[in-house]
Steps between C-alpha positions, in 0.01 A plus 500: 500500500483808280740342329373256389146624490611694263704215299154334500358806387710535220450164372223463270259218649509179274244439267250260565622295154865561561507360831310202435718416183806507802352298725407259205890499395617444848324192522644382205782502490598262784277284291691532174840434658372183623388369156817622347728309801246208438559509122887525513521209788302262273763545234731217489605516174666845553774604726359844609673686739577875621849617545598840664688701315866324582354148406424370854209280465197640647213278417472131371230300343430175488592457115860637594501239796387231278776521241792716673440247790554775766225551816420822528634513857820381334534765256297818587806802570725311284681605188356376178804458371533177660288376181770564271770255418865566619565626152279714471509661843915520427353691203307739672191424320210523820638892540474560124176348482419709806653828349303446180186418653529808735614717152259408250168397759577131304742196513502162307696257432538142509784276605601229785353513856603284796251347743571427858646133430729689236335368211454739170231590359416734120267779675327800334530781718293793479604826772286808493597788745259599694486860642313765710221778396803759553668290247757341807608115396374300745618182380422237207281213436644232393334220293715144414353237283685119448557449138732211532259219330430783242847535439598137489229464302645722240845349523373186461310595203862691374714218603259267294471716257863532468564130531281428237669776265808319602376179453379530153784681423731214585302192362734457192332135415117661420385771311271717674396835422169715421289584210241730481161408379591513109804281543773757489777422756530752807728317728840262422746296737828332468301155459345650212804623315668158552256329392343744188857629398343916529652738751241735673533782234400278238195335589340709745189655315526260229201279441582130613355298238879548326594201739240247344614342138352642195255210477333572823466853452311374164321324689424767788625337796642773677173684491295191582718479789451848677094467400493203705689596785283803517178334483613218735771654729779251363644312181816251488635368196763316365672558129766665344690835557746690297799671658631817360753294328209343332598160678170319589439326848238301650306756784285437801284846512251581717325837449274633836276818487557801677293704629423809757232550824249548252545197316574682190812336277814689562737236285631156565749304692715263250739235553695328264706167570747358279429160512679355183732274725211378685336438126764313293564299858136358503530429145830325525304281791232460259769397297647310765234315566405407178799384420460319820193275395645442159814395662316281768258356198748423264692339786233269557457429136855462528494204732167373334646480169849324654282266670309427219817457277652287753212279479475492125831464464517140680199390285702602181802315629279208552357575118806532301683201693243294443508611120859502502499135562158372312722675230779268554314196545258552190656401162405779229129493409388737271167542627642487857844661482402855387221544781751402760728715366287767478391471879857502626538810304159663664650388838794663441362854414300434793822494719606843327209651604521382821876666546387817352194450816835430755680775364221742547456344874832544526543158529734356239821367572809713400775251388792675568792421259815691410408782223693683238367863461626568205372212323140541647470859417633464126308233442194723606584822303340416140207381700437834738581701190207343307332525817540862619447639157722693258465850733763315808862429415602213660924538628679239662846601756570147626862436532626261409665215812222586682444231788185273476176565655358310806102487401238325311571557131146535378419732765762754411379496204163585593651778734692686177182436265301664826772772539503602139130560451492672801740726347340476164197644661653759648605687167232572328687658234747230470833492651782290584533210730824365629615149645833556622688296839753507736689313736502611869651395830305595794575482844224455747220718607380656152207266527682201331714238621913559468594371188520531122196611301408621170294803467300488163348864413199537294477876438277721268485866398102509566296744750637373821322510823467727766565391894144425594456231155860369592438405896190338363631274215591177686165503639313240370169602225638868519514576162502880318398371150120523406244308590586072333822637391698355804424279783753627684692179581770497290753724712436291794529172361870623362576580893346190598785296251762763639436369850410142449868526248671638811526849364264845498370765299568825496309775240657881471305772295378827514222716293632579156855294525360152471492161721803287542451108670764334705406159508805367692547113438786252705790443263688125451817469383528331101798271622330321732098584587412505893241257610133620491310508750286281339748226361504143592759417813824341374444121344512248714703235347393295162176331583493093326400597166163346516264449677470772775266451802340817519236642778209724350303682714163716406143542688323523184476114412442569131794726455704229664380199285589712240857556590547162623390395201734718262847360772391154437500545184831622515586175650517580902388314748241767682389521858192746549381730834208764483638676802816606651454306828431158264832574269716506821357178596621366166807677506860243529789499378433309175283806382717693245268764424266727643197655270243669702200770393592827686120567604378246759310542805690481834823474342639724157717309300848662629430425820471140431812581310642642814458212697567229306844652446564532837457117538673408162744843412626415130089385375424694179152669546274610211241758560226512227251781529291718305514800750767667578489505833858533666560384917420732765846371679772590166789363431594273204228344331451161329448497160195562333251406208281688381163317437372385247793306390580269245669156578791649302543781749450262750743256363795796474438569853527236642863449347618813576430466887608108481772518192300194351439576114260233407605309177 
């Protein structure tokens, strides 16, 4: 009891303050843990947990339960190292981080964690040590936050950003780089130096109005563009560029503002298009189409004008005929004879017209007959010489025992008067043109039947054309002389006699070495001339020399008076039909000759022809027709006359399908 009476004496009594200040801290501190343990368990955000000083977990919170995915019954006195990955474990990193932590009072890091279903998760993990008053480590606390949407966040923004370096980088068919906001270029890719001809080095920092032409730069364009697309966010255009090779093309450009958080103008986003192909291919379907409606109008003038002829041309039959035979019956008045005269002549000129209206209608008939180059073309020269003028020299290479032609004389030489101004045109400094020909034997598949041909040549030393002009020229009303210089008809009405001869047309040239024409024409032998396709069917035998019973057949009943008219004048004995159907109910054996009109409703004149052979095989048939319209079923055709005729034409015939000369 001394003892400690004397212990108590020793000890100074408390102070009244000092005590009470005690008391006061004893009673709260029970209260301050349990707002701290409150505040750290209504963290779920946070993984915060104590560990003891070899890493065995000694407390859990619900933030670490929430995201590790561990109870706390299921992980309180095990090793954190459990949170690591198998990698990192293998590497040793929970001990370093431990060792470090326990070292320098501080560890963090981030990196992979595993939750309880094994799944990974980025964390950023704070460890502090924690230690005694006597400086004794006690253990560490240990806070864990998830970063894994933060992360793949940030690699998503990386990968994009990286996708879209890469994918600017690799666009090849668009220009697209950066300018900064006075128009000086800052950024370049591939697409741009394919399309603008200037590697990276030589553009970048340069001001881009050097891609615009000198006009618009004049003109301030490239300055009007950035204004705009400042003020309004945006400008797209369309004109010319200039490559570095000072080619021009035709660009799409559309020019976007840039600009940062603040809204203040950092520079602009450009892209350039080359869109020249895209250009000159809407123009050529411009062209196309153009060429389209004057092909589709002139077609139907075409056919309006061959109707029209057709028409006219049975009234002028029924005109001169009539004359023809008022002239023949009328003795020779003075007062009277001149004005008929002078009618038959007006008719007549009328009828020329009227070809030259078939012939643009395509139309007219092509007589095929059995031509000699070589006479044709020299009797042409002095005439294309006075023609061409005295700049073209004019040479002829026709050899001589060249085979005869197989086409319509008069056409051919509308084809070589066609050819040679073409040419003629083509040399605008003068030149030479030459005719020369050749015999060739073909075999089949060059576009031509097997057999003998002659290819004529009309060549010139002119400008030539390039590819584009020469896949065009057969096209009909394409034309590259100016505007009323050409209609752009004349090449293919020289194919059309190619084909309709049995031949073709070929044309060779190239820029700068001139334009050579094959027109490649069926060749005859001189000694003895094939049949055309045209000519009458062999005589039948001598007909009684007059008269002949003859069957004429037309639906216009004034066109057929008139030729009945002119054959009984001749002295026949006429039968008469306005329709196919009628003529074969007339048609018997005592009929020696067949003229029909080619035009007639329900049945065309070789179809009558057709049939009324097949009843009566060796009847001569005369077609008369002023259009030259040919049968949709081929084969050999029966003789033809061209209206308007005279009874003279008529008359010769009729004795070269019968063999009756008329005396």
């Amino acid at each position: 009891m001394t003892v400690q009476s004397s212990e108590a004496s020793d000890t100074p009594p408390p102070r009244a303050g000092a005590g009470q200040a005690a008391a006061s801290a004893r009673s709260w501190a029970p209260e301050m843990e349990d707002r701290y343990r409150l505040l750290i368990e209504s963290i779920t955000d946070y993984a915060i947990y104590m560990l003891d000083v070899d890493g065995v977990v000694a407390s859990w919170n619900p933030g670490a339960e929430r995201f590790k995915g561990y109870a706390a019954a299921e992980i309180l006195g095990q090793h954190f190292s459990r949170f690591y990955t198998p990698e990192d474990r293998a590497a040793g990193l929970p001990e370093r981080a431990l060792r470090t932590a326990a070292q320098a009072g501080r560890f963090e890091a981030e990196g992979w964690r595993q939750r309880k279903d094994g799944a990974l998760f980025w964390a950023h993990v704070v460890m502090d040590a924690i230690y005694a008053p006597d400086g004794a480590l006690l253990g560490f606390a240990k806070i864990t936050r998830d970063l894994s949407e933060r992360r793949e966040a940030a690699a998503a923004l990386a990968q994009s950003e990286q996708q879209f370096r890469l994918l600017v980088q690799s666009v090849t068919d668009y220009a697209i780089f950066m300018l900064d906001p006075d128009g000086r270029v800052m950024s370049w890719n591939p697409g741009a130096e394919r399309i603008k001809g200037y590697a990276p080095d030589e553009i970048i920092g340069e001001h881009f109005s050097r891609f615009y032409p000198p006009e618009d730069q004049t003109a301030g364009v490239p300055a009007a563009g950035l204004a705009i697309a400042a003020a309004e966010g945006r400008w797209e255009h369309e004109g010319w560029r200039i490559r570095r090779d000072g080619e021009r093309f035709w660009a799409h450009v559309v020019i976007d503002a840039v600009r940062d958080e603040a809204g203040e103008l950092i520079g602009f986003a450009k892209v350039t298009r080359d869109v020249t192909e895209r250009m000159e291919a809407q123009k050529a379907l411009d062209e196309t189409r153009e060429a389209l409606f004057q092909a589709q109008k002139m077609e139907a003038l075409g056919q309006l004008t061959g109707g029209v002829a057709h028409d006219f041309n049975n009234l002028l039959m029924a005109v001169l005929g009539s004359l023809e035979l008022v002239r023949k019956r009328l003795p020779y008045d003075p007062g009277v004879t001149p004005l008929l005269e002078n009618a038959i002549h007006g008719a007549e000129r009328g009828a020329n017209l009227i070809q030259r209206m078939l012939a643009f209608a395509r139309r007219q008939e092509l007589k095929i007959e059995a031509v000699d180059l070589a006479t044709t073309a020299e009797g042409m020269v002095s005439f294309l010489r006075r023609s061409l003028g005295p700049r073209v020299r004019i040479d002829l290479d026709l050899p001589r025992g060249l085979p005869l032609l197989r086409t319509d004389p008069n056409q051919l030489e509308a084809a070589l008067l066609n050819l040679c101004v073409n040419a003629r045109d083509a040399m605008e400094d003068g030149g030479v043109i030459t005719i020369s020909a050749t015999e060739e034997t073909l075999a089949a598949g060059r576009g031509l039947a097997e057999g003998r041909y002659v290819r004529i040549r009309v060549s010139d030393t002119g400008c030539g054309m390039d590819e584009p002009t020469l896949a065009r020229v057969l096209e009909p009303f394409f034309t590259t002389k100016g505007v009323g210089q050409g209609t752009g008809l004349g090449l293919p009405m020289v194919h059309g006699l190619a084909n309709q001869s049995g031949g073709k047309l070929d044309i060779v040239s190239r820029p700068g070495a001139g334009t050579a024409v094959d027109l490649w024409l069926p060749a005859m032998s001189r000694e003895a001339p094939a049949d055309m396709d045209r000519s009458p069917a062999a005589a039948p035998e001598a007909k009684p020399p007059v008269p002949l019973t003859i069957l004429a057949v037309d639906d216009d009943r004034l066109v057929l008076n008139n030729t009945i008219a002119l054959l009984e004048d001749l002295g026949h004995e006429v039968l008469q039909a306005t329709s196919g159907e009628a003529a074969l109910g007339l048609l018997t054996d005592d009929i020696d000759l067949l003229v029909t009109d080619q035009l007639m409703p329900q049945m065309t004149g070789d179809e009558l022809a057709r049939r009324a052979r097949a009843r009566q095989p060796d009847l001569p048939v005369l077609l008369v027709s002023g259009y030259g319209e040919l049968s949709e079923e081929g084969g050999p055709q029966p003789p033809r006359l061209a209206k308007p005729f005279t009874q003279a034409e008529l008359a010769e015939a009729i004795a070269e399908l019968t063999g009756h000369k008329r005396q």
